[in-house]
N, CA, C and O atoms as a printed pandas DataFrame, in Angstrom:
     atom_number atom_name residue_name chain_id  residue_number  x_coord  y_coord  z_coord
0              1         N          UNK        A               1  293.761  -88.604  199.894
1              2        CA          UNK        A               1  293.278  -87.799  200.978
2              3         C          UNK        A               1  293.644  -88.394  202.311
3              4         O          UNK        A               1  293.664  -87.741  203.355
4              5         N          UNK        A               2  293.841  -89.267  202.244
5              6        CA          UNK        A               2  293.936  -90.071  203.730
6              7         C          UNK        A               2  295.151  -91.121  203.659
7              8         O          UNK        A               2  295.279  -91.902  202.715
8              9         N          UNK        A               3  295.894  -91.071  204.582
9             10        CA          UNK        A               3  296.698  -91.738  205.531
10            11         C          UNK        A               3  295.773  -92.335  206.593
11            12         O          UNK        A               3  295.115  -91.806  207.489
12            13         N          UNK        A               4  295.980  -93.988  206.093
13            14        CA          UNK        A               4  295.136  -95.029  206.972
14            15         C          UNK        A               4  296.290  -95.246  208.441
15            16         O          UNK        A               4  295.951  -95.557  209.583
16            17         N          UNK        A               5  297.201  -95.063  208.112
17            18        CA          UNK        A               5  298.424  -95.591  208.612
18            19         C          UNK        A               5  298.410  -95.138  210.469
19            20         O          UNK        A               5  297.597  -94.226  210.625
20            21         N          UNK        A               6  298.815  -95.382  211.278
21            22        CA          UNK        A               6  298.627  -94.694  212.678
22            23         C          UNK        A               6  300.198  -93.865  212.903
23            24         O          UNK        A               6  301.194  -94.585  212.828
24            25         N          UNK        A               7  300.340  -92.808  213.096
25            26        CA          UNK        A               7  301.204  -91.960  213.286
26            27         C          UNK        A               7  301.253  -91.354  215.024
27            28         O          UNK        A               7  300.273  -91.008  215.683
28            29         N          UNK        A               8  302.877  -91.367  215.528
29            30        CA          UNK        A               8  302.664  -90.503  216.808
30            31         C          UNK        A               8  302.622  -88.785  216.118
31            32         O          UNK        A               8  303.056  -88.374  215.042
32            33         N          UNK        A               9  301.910  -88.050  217.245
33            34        CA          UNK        A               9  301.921  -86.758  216.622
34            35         C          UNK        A               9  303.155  -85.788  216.963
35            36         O          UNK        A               9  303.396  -84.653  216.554
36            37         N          UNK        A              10  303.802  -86.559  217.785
37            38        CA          UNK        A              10  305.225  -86.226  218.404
38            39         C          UNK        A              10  306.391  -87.034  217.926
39            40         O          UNK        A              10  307.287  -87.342  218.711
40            41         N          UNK        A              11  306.418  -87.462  216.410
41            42        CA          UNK        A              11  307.260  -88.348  215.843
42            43         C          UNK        A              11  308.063  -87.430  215.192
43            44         O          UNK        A              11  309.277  -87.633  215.211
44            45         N          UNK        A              12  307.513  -86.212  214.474
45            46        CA          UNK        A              12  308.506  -84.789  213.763
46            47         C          UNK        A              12  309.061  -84.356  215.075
47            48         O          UNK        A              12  310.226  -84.751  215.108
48            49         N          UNK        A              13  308.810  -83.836  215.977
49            50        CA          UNK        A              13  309.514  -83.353  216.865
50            51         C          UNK        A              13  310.656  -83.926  217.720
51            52         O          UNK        A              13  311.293  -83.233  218.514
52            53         N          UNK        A              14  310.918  -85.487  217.469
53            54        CA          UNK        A              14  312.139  -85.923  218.125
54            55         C          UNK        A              14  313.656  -85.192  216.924
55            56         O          UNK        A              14  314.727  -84.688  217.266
56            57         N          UNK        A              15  313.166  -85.411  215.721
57            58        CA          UNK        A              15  314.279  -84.711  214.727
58            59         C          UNK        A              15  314.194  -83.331  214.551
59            60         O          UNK        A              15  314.640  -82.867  213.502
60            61         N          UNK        A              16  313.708  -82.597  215.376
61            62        CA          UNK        A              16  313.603  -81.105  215.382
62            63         C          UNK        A              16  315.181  -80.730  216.219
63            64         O          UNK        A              16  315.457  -81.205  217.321
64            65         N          UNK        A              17  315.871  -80.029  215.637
65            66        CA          UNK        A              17  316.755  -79.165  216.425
66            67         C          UNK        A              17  316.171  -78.493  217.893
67            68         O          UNK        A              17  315.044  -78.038  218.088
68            69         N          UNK        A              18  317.427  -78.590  218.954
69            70        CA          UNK        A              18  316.895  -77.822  220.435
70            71         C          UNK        A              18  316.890  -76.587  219.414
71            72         O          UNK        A              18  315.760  -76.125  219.257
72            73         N          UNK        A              19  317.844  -75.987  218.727
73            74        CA          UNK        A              19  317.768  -74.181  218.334
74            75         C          UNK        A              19  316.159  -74.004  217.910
75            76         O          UNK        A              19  315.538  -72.973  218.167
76            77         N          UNK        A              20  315.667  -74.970  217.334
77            78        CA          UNK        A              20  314.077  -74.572  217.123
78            79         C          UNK        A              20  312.996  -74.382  218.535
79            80         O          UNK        A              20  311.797  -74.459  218.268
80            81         N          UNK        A              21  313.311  -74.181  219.758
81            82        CA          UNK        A              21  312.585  -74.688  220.771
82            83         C          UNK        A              21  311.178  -73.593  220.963
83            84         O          UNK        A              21  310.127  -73.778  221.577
84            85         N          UNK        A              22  311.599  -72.559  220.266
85            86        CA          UNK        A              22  310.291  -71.200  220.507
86            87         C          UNK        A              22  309.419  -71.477  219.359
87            88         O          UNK        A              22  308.339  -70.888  219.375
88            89         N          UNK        A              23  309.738  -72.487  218.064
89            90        CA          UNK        A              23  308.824  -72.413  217.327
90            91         C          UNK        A              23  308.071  -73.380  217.686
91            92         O          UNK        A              23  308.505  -74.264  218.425
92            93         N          UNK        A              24  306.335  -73.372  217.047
93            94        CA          UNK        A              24  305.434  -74.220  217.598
94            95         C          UNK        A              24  304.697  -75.045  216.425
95            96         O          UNK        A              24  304.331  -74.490  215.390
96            97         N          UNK        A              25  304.532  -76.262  216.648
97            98        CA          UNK        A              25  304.062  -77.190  215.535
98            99         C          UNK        A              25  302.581  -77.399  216.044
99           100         O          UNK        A              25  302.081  -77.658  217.139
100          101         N          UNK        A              26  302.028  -77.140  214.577
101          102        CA          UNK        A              26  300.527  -77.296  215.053
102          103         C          UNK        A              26  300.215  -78.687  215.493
103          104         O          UNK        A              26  301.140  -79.499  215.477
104          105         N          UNK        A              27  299.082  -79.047  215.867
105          106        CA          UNK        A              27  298.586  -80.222  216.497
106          107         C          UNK        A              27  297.512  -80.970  215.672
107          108         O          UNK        A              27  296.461  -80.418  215.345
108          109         N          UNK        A              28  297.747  -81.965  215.418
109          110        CA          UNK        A              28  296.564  -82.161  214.468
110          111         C          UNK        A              28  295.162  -82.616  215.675
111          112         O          UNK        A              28  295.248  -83.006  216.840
112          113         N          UNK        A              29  294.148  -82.410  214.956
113          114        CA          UNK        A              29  292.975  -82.366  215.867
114          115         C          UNK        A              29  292.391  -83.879  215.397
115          116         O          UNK        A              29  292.631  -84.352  214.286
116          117         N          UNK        A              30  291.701  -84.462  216.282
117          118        CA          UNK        A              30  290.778  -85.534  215.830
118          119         C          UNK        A              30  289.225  -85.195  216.232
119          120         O          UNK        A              30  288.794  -84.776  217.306
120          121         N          UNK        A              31  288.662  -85.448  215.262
121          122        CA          UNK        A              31  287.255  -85.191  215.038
122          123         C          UNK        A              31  286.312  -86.331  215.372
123          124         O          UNK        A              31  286.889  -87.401  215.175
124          125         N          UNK        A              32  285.339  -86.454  215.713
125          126        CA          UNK        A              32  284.137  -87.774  215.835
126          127         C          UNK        A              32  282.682  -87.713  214.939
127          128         O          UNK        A              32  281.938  -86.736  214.848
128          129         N          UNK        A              33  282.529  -88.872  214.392
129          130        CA          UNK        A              33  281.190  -88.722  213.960
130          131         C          UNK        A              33  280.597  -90.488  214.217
131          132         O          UNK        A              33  281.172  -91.534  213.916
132          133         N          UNK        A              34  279.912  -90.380  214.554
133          134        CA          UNK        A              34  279.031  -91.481  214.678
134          135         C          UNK        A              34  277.787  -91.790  213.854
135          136         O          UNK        A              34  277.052  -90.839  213.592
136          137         N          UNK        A              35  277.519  -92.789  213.493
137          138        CA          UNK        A              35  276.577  -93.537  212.620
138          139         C          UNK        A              35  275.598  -94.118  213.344
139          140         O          UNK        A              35  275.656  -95.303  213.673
140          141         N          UNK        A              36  274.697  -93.398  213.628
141          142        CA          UNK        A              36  273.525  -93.814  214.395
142          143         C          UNK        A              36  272.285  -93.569  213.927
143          144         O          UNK        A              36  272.038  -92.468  213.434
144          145         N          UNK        A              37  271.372  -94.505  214.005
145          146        CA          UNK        A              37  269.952  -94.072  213.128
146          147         C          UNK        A              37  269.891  -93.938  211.673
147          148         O          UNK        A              37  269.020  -93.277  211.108
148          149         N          UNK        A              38  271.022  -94.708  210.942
149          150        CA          UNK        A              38  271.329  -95.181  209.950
150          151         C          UNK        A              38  271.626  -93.498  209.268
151          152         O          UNK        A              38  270.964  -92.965  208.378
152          153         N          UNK        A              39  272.433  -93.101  209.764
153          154        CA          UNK        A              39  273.072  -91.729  209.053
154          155         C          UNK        A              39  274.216  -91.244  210.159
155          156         O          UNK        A              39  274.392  -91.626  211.316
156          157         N          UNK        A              40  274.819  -90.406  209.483
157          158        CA          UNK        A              40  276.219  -89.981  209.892
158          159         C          UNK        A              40  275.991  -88.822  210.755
159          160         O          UNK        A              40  275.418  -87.887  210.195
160          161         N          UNK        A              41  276.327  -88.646  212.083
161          162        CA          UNK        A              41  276.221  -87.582  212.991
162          163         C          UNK        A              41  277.459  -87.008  213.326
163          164         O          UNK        A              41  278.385  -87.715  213.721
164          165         N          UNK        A              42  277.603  -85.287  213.154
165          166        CA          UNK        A              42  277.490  -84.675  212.172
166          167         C          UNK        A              42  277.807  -85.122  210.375
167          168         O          UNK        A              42  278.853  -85.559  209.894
168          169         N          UNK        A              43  276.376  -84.795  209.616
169          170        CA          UNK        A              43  276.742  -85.160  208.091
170          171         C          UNK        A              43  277.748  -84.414  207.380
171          172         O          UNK        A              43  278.218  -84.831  206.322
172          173         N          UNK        A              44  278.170  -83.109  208.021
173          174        CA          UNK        A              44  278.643  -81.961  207.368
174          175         C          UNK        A              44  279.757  -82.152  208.517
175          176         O          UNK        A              44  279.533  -82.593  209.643
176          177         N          UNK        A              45  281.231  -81.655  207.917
177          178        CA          UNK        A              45  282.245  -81.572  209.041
178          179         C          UNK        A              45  284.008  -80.563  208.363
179          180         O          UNK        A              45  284.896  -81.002  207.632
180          181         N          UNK        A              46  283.935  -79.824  208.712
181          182        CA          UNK        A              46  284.902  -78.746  208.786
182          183         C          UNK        A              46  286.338  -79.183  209.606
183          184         O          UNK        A              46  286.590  -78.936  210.786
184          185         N          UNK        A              47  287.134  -79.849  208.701
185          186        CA          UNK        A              47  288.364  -80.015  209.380
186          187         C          UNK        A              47  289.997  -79.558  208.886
187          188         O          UNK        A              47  290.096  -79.636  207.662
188          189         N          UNK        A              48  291.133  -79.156  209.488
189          190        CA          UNK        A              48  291.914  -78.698  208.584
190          191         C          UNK        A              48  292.942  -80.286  208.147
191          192         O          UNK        A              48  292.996  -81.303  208.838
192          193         N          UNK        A              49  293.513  -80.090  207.079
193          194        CA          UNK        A              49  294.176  -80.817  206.654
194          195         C          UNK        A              49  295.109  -81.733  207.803
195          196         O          UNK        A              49  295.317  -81.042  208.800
196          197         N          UNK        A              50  295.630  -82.917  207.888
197          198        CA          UNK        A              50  296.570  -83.136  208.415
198          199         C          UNK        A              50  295.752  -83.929  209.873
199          200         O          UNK        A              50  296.358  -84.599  210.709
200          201         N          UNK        A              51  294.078  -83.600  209.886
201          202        CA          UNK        A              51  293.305  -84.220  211.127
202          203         C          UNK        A              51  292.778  -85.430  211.445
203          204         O          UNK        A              51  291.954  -85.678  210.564
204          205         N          UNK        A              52  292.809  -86.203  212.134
205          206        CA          UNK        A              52  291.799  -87.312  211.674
206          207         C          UNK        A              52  290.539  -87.465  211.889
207          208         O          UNK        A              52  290.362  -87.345  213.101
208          209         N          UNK        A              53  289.446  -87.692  211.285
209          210        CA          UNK        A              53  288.040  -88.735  211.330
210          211         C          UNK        A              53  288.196  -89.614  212.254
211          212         O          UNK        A              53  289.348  -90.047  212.304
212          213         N          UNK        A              54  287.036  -90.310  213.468
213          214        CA          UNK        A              54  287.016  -91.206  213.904
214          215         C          UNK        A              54  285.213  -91.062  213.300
215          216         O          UNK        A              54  284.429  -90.114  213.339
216          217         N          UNK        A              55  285.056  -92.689  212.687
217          218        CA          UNK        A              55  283.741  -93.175  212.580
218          219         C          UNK        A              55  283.083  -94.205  213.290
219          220         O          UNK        A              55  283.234  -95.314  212.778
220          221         N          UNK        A              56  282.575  -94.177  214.052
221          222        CA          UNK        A              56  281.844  -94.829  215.307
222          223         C          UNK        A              56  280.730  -95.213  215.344
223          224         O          UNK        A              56  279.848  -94.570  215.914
224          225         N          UNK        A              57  280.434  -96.815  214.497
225          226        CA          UNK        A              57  279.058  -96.999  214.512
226          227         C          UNK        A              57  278.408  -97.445  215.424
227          228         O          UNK        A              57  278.895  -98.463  215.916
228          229         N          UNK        A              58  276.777  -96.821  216.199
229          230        CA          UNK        A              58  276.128  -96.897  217.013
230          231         C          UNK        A              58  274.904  -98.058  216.468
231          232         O          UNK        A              58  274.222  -98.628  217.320
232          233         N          UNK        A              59  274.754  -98.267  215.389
233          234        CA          UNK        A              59  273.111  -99.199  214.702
234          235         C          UNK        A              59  273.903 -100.805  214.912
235          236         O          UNK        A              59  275.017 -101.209  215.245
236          237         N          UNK        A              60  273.025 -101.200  214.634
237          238        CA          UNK        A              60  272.825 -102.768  215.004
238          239         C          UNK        A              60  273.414 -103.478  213.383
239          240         O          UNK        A              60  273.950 -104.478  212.907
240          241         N          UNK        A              61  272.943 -102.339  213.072
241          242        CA          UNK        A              61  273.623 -102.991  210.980
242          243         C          UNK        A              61  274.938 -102.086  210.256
243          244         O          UNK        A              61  275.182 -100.893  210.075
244          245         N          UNK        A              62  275.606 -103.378  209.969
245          246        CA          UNK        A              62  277.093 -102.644  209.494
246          247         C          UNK        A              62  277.228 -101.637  208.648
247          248         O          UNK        A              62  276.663 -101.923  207.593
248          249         N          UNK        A              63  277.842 -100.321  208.617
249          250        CA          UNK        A              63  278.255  -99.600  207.934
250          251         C          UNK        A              63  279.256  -99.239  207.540
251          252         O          UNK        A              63  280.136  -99.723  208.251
252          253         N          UNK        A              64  279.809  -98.406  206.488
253          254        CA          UNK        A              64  280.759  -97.789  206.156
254          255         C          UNK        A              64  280.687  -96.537  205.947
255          256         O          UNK        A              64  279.608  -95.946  205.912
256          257         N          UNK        A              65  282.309  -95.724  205.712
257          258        CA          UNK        A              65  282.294  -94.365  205.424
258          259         C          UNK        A              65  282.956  -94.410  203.940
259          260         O          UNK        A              65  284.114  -94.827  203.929
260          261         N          UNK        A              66  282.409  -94.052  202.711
261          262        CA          UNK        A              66  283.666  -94.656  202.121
262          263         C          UNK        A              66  283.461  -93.177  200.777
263          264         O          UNK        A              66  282.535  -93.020  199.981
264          265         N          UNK        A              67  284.418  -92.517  200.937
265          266        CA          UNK        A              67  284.845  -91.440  199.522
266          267         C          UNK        A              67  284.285  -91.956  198.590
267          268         O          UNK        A              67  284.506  -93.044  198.058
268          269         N          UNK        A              68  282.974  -90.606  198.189
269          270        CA          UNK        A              68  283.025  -91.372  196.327
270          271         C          UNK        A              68  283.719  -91.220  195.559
271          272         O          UNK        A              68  283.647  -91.824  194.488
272          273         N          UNK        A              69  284.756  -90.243  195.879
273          274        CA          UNK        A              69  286.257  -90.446  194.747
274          275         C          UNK        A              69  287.343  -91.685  195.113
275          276         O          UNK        A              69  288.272  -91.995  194.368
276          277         N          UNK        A              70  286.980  -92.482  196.702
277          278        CA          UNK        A              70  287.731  -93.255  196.386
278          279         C          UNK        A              70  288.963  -93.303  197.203
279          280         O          UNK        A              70  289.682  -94.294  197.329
280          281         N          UNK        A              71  289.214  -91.675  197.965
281          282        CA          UNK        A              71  289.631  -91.547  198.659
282          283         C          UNK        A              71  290.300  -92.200  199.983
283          284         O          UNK        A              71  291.447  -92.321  200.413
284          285         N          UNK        A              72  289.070  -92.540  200.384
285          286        CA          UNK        A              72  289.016  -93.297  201.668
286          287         C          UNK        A              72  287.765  -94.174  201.825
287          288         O          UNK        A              72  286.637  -93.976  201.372
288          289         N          UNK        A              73  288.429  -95.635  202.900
289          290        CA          UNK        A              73  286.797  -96.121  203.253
290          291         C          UNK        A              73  287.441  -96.756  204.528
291          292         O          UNK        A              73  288.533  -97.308  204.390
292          293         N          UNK        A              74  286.917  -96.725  205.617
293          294        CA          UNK        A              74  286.955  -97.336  206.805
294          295         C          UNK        A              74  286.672  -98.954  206.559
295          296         O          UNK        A              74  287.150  -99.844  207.263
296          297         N          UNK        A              75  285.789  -99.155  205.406
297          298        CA          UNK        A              75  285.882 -100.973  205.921
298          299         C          UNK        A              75  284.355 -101.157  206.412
299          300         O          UNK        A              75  283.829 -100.173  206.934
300          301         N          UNK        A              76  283.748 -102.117  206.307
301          302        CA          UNK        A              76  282.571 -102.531  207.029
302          303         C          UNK        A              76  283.074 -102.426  208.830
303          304         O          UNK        A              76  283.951 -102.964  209.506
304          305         N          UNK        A              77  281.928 -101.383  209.106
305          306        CA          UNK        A              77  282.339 -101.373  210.574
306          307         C          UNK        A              77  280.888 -101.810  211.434
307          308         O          UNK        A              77  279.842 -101.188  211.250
308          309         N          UNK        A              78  280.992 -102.943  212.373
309          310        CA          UNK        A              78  279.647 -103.453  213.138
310          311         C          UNK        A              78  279.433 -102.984  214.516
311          312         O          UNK        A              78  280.423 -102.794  215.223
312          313         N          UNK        A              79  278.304 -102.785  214.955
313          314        CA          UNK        A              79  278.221 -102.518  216.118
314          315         C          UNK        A              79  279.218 -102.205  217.173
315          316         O          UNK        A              79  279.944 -103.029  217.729
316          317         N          UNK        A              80  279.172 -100.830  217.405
317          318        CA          UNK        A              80  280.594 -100.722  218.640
318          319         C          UNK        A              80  282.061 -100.703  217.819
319          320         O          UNK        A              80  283.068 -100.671  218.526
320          321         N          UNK        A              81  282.220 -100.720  216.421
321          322        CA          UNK        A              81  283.284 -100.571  215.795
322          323         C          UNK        A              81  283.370  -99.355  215.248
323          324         O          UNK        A              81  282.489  -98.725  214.663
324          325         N          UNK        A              82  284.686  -99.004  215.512
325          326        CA          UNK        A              82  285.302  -97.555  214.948
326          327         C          UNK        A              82  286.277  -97.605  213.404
327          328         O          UNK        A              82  286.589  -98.738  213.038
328          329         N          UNK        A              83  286.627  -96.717  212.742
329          330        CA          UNK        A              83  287.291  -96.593  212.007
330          331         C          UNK        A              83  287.915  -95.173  211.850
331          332         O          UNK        A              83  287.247  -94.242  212.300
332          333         N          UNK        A              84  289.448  -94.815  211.102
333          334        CA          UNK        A              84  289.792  -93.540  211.220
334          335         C          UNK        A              84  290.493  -93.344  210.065
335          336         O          UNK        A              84  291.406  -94.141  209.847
336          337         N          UNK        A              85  290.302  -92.538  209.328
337          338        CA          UNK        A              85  290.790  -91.676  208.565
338          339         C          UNK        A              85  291.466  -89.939  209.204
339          340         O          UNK        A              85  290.928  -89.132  209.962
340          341         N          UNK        A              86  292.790  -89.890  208.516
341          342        CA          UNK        A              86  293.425  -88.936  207.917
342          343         C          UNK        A              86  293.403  -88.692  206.831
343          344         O          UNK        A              86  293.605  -89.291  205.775
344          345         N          UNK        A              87  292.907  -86.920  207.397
345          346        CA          UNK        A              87  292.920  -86.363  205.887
346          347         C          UNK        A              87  293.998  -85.610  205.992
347          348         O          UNK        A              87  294.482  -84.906  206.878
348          349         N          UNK        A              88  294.438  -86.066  204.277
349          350        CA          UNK        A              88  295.667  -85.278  204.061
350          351         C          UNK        A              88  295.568  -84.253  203.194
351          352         O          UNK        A              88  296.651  -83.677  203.293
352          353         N          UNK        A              89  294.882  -83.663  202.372
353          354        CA          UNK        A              89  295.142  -82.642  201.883
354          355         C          UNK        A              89  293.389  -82.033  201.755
355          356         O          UNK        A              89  292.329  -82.657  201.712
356          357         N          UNK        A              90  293.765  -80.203  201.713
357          358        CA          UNK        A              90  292.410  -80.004  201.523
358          359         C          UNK        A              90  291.774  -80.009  200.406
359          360         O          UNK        A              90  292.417  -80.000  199.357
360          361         N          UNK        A              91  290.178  -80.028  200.403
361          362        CA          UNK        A              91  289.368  -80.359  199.941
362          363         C          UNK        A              91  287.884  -80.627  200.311
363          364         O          UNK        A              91  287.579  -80.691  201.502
364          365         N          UNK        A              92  287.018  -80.775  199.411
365          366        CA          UNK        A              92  285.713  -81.568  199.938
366          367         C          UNK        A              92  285.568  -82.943  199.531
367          368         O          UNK        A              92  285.494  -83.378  198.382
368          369         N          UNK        A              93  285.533  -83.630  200.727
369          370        CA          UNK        A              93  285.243  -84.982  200.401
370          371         C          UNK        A              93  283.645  -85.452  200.244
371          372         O          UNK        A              93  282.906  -84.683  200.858
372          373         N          UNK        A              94  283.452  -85.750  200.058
373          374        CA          UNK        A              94  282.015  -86.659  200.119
374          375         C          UNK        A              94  282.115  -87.749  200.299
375          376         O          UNK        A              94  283.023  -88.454  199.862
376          377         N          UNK        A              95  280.835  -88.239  201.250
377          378        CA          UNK        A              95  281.237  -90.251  201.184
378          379         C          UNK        A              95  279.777  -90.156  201.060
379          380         O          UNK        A              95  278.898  -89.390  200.665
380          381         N          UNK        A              96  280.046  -91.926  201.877
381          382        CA          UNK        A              96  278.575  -92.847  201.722
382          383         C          UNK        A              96  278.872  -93.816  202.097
383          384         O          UNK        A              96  280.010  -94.262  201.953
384          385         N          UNK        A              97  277.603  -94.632  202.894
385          386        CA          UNK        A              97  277.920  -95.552  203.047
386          387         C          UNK        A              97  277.803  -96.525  201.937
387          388         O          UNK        A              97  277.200  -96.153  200.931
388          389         N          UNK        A              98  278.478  -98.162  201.998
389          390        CA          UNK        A              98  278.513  -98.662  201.155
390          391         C          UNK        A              98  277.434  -99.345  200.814
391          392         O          UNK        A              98  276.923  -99.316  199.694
392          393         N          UNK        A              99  276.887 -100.238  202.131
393          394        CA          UNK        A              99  275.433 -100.765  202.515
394          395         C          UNK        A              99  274.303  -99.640  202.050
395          396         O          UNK        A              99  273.341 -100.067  201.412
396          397         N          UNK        A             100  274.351  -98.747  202.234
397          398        CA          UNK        A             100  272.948  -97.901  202.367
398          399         C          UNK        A             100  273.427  -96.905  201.946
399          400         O          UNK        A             100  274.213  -96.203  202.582
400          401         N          UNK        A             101  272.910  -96.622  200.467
401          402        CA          UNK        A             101  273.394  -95.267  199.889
402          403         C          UNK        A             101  272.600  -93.742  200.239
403          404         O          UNK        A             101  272.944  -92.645  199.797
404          405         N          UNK        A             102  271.674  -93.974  200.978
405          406        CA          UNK        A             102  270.732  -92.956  201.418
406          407         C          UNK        A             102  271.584  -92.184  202.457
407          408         O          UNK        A             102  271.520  -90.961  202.581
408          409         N          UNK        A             103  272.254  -92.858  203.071
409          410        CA          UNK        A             103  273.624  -92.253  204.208
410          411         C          UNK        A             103  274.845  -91.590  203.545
411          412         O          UNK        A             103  275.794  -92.266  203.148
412          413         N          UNK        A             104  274.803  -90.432  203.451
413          414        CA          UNK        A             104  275.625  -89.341  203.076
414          415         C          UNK        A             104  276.323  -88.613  204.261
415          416         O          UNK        A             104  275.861  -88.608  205.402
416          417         N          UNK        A             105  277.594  -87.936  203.853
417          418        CA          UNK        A             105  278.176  -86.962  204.474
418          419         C          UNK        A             105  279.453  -86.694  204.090
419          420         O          UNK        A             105  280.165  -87.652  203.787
420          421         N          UNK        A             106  280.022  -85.262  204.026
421          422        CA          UNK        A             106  280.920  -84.228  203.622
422          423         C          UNK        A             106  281.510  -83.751  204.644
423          424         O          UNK        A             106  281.053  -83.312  205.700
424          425         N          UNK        A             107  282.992  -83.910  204.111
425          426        CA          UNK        A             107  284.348  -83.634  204.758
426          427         C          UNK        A             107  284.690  -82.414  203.835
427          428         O          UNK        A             107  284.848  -82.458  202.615
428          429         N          UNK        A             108  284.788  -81.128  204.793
429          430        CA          UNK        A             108  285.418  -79.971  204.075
430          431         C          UNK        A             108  286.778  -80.037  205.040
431          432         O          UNK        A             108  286.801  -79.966  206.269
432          433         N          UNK        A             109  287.800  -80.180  204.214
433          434        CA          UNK        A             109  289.551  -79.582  205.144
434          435         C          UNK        A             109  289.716  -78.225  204.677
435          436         O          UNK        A             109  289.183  -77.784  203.659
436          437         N          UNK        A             110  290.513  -77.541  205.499
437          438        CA          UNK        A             110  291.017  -76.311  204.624
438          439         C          UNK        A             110  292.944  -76.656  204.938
439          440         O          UNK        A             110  293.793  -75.921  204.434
């Protein structure tokens, strides 16, 4: 599901032909959720394929975002630390944190 990797979003378009110049390449969007109050803000999140996650923890105690398929995990992230996932194909993801399994939240792509 995810490309950890950092990509420009203008890296396909240097090998694009000028004859292509009227067609338009979508943009991938980046999304935010933050971990504050020991849960994921927004828990629920609607994104299309190809976008990235930024996870932004706000609590004083380390968290993670991490796929229970496995998918993806940002990593223990501490105070004031971010992490990002790309999602690459659609689906529903589900995570959790790793520390505190009571912290849930779902990635729908289309």
């Amino acid at each position: 599901m995810t490309d950890i990797s950092r990509r420009s979003a203008l890296a396909g378009l240097a090998s694009a032909p000028l004859a292509l110049g009227l067609a338009t390449q979508a943009r991938a969007a980046t999304h935010a959720v933050a971990i504050r109050g020991f849960a994921f803000i927004p828990d629920t999140l609607s994104v299309a394929a190809g976008d990235t996650v930024v996870f932004t923890n706000e609590d004083g105690a380390p968290h993670t975002a991490t796929a229970r398929d496995g998918s993806f995990d940002t990593g223990r992230l501490g105070r004031g630390e971010s992490g990002e996932i790309t999602v690459g194909s659609a689906g529903t993801f589900d995570y959790v944190c790793a520390f505190h399994s009571n912290m849930t939240g779902t990635i729908t792509a289309a």
